[in-house]
C-alpha positions, 0 to 999 in steps of 0.5 A, a space after each residue: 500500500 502506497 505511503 499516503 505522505 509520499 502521495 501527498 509530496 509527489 501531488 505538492 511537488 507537481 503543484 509547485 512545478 505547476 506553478 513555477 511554470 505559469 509564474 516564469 511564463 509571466 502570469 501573475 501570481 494571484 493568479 498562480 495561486 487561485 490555479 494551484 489552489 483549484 488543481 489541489 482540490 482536484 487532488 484531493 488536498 483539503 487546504 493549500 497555503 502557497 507563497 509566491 515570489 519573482 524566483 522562489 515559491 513554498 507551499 504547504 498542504 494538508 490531505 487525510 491528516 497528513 501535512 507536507 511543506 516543499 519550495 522550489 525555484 522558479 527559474 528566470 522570468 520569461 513571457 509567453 503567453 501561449 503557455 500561460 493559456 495552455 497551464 491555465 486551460 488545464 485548471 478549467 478542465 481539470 475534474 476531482 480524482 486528478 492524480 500527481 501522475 496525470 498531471 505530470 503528464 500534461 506539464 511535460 507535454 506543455 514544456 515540450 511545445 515549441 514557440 509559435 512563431 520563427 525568430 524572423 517573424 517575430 523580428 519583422 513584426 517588432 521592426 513594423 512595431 517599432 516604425 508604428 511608434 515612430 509615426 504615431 509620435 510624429 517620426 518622419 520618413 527617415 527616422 520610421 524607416 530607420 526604426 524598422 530596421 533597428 527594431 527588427 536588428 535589435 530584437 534579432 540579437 536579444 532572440 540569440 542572446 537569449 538562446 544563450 542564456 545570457 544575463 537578461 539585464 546585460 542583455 537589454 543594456 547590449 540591445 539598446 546599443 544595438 538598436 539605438 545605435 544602429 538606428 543613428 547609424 542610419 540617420 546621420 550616414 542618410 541625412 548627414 545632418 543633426 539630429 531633428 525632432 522627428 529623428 528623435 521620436 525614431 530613436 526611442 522607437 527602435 527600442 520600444 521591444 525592451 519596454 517590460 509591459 508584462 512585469 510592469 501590469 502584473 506588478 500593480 495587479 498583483 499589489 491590488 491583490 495583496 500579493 506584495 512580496 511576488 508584486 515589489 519583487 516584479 516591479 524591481 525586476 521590471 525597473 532593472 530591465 528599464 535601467 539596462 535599457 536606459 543605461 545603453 540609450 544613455 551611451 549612444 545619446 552621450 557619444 551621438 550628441 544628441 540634444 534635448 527635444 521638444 515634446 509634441 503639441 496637441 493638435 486635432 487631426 480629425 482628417 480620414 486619411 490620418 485617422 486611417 494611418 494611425 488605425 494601421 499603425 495601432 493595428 500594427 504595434 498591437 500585432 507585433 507586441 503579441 507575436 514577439 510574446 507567443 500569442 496564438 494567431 486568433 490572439 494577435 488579430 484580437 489585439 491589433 483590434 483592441 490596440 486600434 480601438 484603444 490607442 485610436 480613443 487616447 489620441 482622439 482624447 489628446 487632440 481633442 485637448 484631454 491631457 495625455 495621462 487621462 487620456 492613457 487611462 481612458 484608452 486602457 481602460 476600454 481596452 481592459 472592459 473588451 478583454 473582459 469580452 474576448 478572453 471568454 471567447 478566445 479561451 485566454 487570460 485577460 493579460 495577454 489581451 491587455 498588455 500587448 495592446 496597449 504598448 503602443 501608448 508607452 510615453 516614449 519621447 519622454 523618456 528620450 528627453 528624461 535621459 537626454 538631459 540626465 546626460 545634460 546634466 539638467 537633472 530638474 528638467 530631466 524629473 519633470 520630464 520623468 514625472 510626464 513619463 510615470 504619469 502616463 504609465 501610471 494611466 495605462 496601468 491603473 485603466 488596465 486595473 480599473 477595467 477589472 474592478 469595473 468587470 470582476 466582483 472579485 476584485 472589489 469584494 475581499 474574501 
């Protein structure tokens, strides 16, 4: 007869690599612990009390009088949104008497799946992503053009450097040399001037694919939940990503000569045919942003749509003369309260609707001015243009969570 404490740390033990999987795949972690929580009560275990970190979970579970207490490492973080899908999808199909052993099963069938998309894919579609950006933040042709292939350039060498398992941090610092400086590259060697306004909106863009959209939404929704450890740990982590991002633009600014820029001027452009360019570049930032984080096809073409609803309602706003932060959070928020729609259709979290539809908003010409003038020495106007910067991300992060107080009872009501 089989030794029911042995059975009760074969079930924690498969519980926790569960989890681990769906934390490095980037799902938050109440999210992780609801999952984990619904597959142990499939197994049978009477209470499971899990604590969640960015690189460590422990748990403990009581069965039959039996208590068992295991930890496991996460690994290093990742996002992939189409394993988030496939580990939560066995939460809802699971039914009572699963066992340690069917369980397994299924992990070992999901860690096997190969990515959705070929690197070069991905790499074009974070080019067009990056050319998107330039142009809705009033990038010239030049500078759109030499976005592309930054953007493509820069995302091709973080894809092989990351097969390496190379340090992400260092990693991100490289890549923002790579990509910023192969952009200014291109526009001094085919302008042979100094570097305009437009060109500016450019540099930024080549580098938008380093923006840590999904730790920095599931940070805040995984403090409004209470999980502060597993959120304050995220939010370093994407704050460490931003500063290797930030630190390698710095570099290519310092050595470029790159001066400070103006931030755009409100202006309505309420005309069909620049309404119809905008749509295609929201589409196509959406588009990108959700292949480069494995989404299946029928989740990418859901999140151009959302993008190009979402960013199409913020610039409106803007031109019509609304400040840029409320205006991000309008825009977040109608994408959040349609991924309340889609996710039932589509069969996925609402986070791999939300996050890639709304990088398209990230405040770029901001952030160039905010390291720009670091480099200056210009330290005051450098924090008020930081304080621009976290603003509108504070919109997009706080419409995202809005949406879900609006549509989720949960989430106002606390068990």
């Amino acid at each position: 007869m089989a030794d029911p404490r042995a059975q009760l740390h074969e079930a924690l033990d498969v519980l926790l690599r569960f989890g681990a999987m769906l934390l490095r795949a980037g799902d938050t972690a109440f999210r992780v612990r609801a999952a984990m929580v619904r597959l142990a009560h499939d197994m049978g275990i009477e209470s499971l009390s899990v604590q969640v970190t960015l690189d460590a979970m422990s748990a403990t579970a009581r069965r039959a009088g039996q208590i068992a207490t295991l930890t496991c490492d996460v690994g290093s973080p990742g996002i992939n949104a189409d394993r988030i899908g496939q580990l939560e999808r066995l939460t809802e199909v699971s039914k009572p008497g699963l066992t340690a052993e069917a369980l397994t099963k299924d992990l070992d069938a999901i860690e096997k799946t190969p990515g959705l998309h070929a690197l070069p894919t991905v790499a074009i579609a974070i080019g067009l992503a990056s050319a998107a950006f330039s142009y809705l933040n009033g990038g010239d042709l030049l500078a759109t053009g030499a976005a592309v292939v930054a953007g493509a350039v820069g995302q091709a060498g973080r894809a092989l450097m990351f097969r390496r398992k190379l340090n992400q941090y260092a990693v991100t610092a490289v890549c923002a040399v790579l990509a910023s400086g192969l952009y200014c590259l291109l526009v001094f060697g085919l302008a042979g001037r100094g570097f305009s306004d437009t060109m500016a909106v450019g540099f930024i863009s080549s580098v938008l694919f380093l923006v840590p959209g999904f730790p920095l939404v599931a940070s805040l929704l995984d403090l409004v939940q209470h999980q502060t450890v597993a959120g304050m740990a995220r939010l370093f982590y994407a704050v460490m990503i931003l500063l290797g991002a930030a630190f390698g633009l710095s570099a290519v600014a310092a050595i470029a000569g790159l001066t400070d820029v103006s931030p755009p001027d409100v202006g309505l452009s309420y005309e069909p045919v620049t309404l119809l360019f905008r749509a295609l570049a929201s589409l196509a930032g959406g588009v990108g942003f959700a292949l480069l984080y494995n989404s299946p096809m029928r989740t990418v073409l859901t999140v151009g749509l959302l993008s190009l609803i979402g960013n199409e309602l913020r610039l409106a706003l803007h031109d019509a003369g609304l400040i840029l932060p409320a205006a991000t959070f309008v825009g977040a928020l109608a994408v959040g309260l349609l991924a309340s729609l889609g996710k039932h259709w589509l069969h996925q979290p609402r986070i791999c609707f939300t996050v890639p539809s709304i990088i398209i908003m990230t405040p770029g010409i901001f952030a160039f001015r905010t390291i720009v003038l670091l480099n200056e020495g210009n330290v005051l106007a450098a924090v008020e243009a930081l304080a621009g910067c976290g603003f509108i991300v504070g919109g997009m992060a706080l419409g995202l969570a809005t949406a879900r107080f609006l549509s989720e009872r949960r989430w106002i009501v606390e068990s």
